[in-house]
C-alpha positions in Angstrom: -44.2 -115.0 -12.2 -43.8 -115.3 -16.0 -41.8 -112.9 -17.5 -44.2 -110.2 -20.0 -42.7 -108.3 -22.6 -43.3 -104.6 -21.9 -41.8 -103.3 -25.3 -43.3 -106.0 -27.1 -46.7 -105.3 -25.2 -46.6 -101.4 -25.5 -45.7 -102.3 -29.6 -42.3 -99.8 -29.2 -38.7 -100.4 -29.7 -36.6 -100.8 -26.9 -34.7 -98.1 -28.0 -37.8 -96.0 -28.2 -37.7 -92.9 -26.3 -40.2 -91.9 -23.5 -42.6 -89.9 -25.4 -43.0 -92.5 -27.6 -43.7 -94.9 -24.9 -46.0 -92.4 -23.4 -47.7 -92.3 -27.0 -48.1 -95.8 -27.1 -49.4 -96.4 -23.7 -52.1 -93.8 -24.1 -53.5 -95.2 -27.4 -53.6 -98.8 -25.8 -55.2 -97.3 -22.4 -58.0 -95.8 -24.3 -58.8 -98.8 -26.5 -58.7 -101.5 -23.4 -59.8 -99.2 -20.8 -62.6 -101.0 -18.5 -65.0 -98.2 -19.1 -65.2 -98.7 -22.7 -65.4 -102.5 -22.6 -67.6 -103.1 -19.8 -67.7 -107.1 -18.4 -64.5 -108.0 -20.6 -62.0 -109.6 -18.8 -59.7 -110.2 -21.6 -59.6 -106.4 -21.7 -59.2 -105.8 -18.1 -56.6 -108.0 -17.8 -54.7 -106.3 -21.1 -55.7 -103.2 -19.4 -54.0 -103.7 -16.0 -50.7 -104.8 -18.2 -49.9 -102.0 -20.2 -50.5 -99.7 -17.4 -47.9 -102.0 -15.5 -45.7 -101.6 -18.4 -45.9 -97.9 -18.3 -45.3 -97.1 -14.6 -41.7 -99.3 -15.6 -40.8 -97.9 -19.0 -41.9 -94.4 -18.3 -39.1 -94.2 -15.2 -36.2 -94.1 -16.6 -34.9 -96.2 -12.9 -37.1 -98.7 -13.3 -36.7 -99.0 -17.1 -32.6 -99.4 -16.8 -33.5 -101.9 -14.1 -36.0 -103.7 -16.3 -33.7 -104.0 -19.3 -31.2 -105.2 -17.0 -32.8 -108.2 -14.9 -36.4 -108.7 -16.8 -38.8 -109.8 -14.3 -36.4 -109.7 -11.6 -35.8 -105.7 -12.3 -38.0 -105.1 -8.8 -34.7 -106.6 -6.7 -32.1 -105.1 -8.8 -30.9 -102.8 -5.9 -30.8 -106.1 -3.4 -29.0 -108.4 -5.7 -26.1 -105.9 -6.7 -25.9 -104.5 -3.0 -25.9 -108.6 -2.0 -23.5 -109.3 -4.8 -21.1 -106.1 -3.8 -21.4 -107.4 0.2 -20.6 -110.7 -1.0 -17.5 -109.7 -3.0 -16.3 -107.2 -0.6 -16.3 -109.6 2.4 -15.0 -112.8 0.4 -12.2 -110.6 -1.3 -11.0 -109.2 2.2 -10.8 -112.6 3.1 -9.2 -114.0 0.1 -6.1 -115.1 1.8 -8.2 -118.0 4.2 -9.8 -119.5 1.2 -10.1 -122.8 0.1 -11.2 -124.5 -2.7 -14.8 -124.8 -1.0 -15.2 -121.5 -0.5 -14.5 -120.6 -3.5 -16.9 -122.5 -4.8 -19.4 -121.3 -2.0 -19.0 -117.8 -3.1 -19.4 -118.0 -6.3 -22.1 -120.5 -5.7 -23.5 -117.4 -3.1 -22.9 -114.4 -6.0 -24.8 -116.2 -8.8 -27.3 -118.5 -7.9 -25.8 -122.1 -7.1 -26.8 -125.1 -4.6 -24.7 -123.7 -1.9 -25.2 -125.2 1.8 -24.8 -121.9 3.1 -28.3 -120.3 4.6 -27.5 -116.6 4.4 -28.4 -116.2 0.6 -31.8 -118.0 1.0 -32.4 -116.0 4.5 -32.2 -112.5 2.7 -35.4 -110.5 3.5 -35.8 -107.5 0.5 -38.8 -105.0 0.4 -40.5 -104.9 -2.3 -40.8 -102.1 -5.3 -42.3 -98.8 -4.6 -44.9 -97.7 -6.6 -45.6 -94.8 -8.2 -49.2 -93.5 -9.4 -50.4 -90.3 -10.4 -54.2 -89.8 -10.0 -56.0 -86.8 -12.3 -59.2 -85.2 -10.4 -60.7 -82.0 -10.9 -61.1 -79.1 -8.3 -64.4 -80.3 -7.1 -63.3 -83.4 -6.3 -60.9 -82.1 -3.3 -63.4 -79.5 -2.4 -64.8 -82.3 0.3 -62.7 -85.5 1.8 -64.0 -88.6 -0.4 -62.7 -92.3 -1.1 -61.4 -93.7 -4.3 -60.8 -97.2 -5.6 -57.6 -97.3 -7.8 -56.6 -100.1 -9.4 -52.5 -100.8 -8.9 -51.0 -103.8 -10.8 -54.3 -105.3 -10.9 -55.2 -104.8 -7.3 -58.3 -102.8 -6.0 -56.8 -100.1 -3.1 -59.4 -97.9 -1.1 -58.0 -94.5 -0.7 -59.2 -91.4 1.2 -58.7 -88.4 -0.5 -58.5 -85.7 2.2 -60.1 -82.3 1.3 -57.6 -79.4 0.4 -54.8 -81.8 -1.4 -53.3 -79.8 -3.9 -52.0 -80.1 -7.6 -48.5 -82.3 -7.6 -49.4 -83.1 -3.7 -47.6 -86.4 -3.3 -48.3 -88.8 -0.7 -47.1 -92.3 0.6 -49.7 -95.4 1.9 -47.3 -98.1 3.1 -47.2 -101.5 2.2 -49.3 -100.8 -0.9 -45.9 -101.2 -3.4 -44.9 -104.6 -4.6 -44.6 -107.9 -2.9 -41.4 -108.4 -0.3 -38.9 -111.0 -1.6 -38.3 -114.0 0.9 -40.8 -112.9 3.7 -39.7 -109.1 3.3 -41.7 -106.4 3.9 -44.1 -105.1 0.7 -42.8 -101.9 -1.1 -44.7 -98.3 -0.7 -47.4 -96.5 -3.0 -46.3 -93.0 -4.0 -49.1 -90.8 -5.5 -49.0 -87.8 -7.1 -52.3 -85.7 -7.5 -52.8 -83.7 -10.6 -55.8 -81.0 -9.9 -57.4 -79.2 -12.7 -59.0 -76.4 -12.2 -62.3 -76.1 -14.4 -63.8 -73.4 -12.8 -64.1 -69.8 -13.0 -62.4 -69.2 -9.6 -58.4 -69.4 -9.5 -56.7 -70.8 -6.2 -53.7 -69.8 -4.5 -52.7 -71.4 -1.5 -56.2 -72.0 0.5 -57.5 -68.7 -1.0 -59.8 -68.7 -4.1 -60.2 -65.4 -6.4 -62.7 -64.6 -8.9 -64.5 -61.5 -10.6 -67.6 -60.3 -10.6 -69.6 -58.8 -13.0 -71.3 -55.4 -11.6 -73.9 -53.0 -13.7 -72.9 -49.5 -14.2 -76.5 -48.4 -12.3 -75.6 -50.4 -9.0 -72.2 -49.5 -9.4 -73.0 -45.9 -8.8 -76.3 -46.3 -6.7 -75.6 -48.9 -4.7 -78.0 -52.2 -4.3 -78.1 -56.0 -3.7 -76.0 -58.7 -5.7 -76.2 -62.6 -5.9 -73.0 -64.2 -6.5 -71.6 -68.0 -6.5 -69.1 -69.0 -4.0 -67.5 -72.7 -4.3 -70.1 -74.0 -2.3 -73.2 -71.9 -3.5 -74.7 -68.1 -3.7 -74.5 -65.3 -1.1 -76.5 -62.1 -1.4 -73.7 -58.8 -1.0 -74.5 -55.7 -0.1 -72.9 -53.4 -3.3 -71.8 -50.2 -1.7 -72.4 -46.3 -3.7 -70.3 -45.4 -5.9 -68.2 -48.8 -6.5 -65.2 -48.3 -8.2 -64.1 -50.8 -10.9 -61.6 -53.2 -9.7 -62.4 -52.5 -5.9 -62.2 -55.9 -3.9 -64.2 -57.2 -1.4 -63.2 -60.2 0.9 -65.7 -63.2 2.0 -64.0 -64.6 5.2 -64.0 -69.0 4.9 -65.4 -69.1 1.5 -62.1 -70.1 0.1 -60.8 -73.4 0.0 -60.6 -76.1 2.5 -57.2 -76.4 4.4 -55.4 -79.9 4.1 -56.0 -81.8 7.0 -57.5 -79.5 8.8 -61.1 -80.0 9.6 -63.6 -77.1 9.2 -60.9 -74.6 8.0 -61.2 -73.1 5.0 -59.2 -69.7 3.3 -61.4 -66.8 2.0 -62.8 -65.5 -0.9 -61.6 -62.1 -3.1 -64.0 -60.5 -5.4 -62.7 -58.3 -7.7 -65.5 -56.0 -9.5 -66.0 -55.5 -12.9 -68.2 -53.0 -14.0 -69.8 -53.3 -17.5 -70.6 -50.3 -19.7 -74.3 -50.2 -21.0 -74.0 -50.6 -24.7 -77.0 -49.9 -27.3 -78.0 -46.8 -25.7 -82.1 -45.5 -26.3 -82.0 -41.8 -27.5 -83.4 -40.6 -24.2 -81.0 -42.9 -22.4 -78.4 -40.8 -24.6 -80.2 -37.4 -23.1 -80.1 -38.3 -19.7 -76.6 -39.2 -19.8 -75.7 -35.7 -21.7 -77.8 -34.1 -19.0 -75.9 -36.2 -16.5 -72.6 -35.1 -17.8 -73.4 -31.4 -17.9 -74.1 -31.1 -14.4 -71.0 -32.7 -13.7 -69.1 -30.4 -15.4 -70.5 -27.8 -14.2 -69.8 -28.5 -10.6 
């Protein structure tokens, strides 16, 4: 694999700090992104780099790794626990050595033409990757597939209904490539929810408000409201009081991973004052409040 620049490609300094390389990456994402330069390879290809540049520089791990071994930075855990194996085993043994193994070893510890088959029989798993993946509230309402694009490879996802903001979860053998007929690295994704609508969630529940007229309020009558998954007709009881609550059993939100199951609905009532008053509307309601004072 040739070795790519990630500083040079992001345009930052290596000594630049991470919101800087954040910075950068996001003004390069927008101006390559695939969406925006539809049927260009050249920017698909430029696209899929600097996102591989950011998933490295942006972890501070992988970035000390990186600066350390270059394109080798995905094995930097294998070769210094292989190099400190080496050492400790060849140092207790210091006593038997001869000049051959001596050479061996060192041969073994930095990459010579040693005879020996245990350095070229080491089996390392590849890098885990990390991802974060931005949907809106909607988009979790059901359980859906996605197609993300990691390191310049397509991966079909499902997205199970219910998965929350900062949710994190693993899909094995989706990481990097295993070194020597190792097993491949993990894919760690991290799922950041907005929440565009007028209900709020908390845990499975969703709460919202509801606007209520001062006449139904006080006589009673029928309301049409929206739930997350359309309108219910309720039933507004006499003399609602403002800020009274009513629940809707399953009109929440769907529970992870488990099909069918949803949490419930509050409505909190608000009831609006009538502004702009007619003079008889005035009358009435001074007729209105006489009679309740007089009781």
């Amino acid at each position: 694999m040739s070795f790519i620049d990630y500083y040079n490609l992001l345009g930052v300094d290596k000594k630049a700090t991470t919101d800087e390389i954040k910075k950068a990456y996001r003004k390069l994402a927008r101006k390559y992104h695939p969406d925006l330069n539809p049927n260009d390879k050249e920017s698909e290809r430029k696209f899929k780099e600097i996102n591989e540049a950011n998933e490295v520089l942006s972890n501070e791990v992988n970035r000390k790794k990186y600066d350390a071994y270059g394109k080798d930075w995905k094995h930097a855990e294998q070769f210094e626990k292989n190099k400190e194996q080496q050492f400790n085993r060849h140092e207790q043994n210091s006593n038997n050595f001869s000049g051959n193994d001596y050479s061996d070893f060192f041969e073994s510890l930095f990459g010579g033409s040693s005879s020996k088959s245990s350095k070229s029989n080491l089996k390392f798993k590849g890098e885990d990757y990390n991802a974060e993946l931005h949907l809106n509230l909607k988009e979790v309402y059901t359980t859906h597939q996605k197609v993300l694009t990691i390191n310049g490879k397509n991966i079909r996802i499902t997205i199970p209904a219910g998965i929350k903001n900062n949710q994190k979860i693993k899909i094995n053998g989706k990481g990097g490539e295993g070194m020597n007929g190792g097993p491949n690295g993990d894919l760690y994704i991290i799922f950041k929810i907005e929440n565009n609508t007028p209900f709020k969630l908390i845990d499975d529940n969703l709460y919202t408000n509801v606007d209520l007229d001062l006449y139904t309020a006080l006589m009673g009558g029928e309301k049409t409201v929206e739930t997350f998954d359309g309108k219910v007709k309720l039933n507004i009881k006499a003399e609602t009081q403002n800020g009274a609550k009513v629940k809707l059993t399953g009109k929440g939100f769907p529970i992870y991973k488990k099909e069918g199951k949803f949490g419930d609905l509050y409505i909190t009532y608000q009831i609006k004052i009538p502004t702009n008053l007619t003079e008889k509307e005035k009358e009435l309601f001074t007729e209105l409040s006489k009679l309740r004072t007089h009781e």
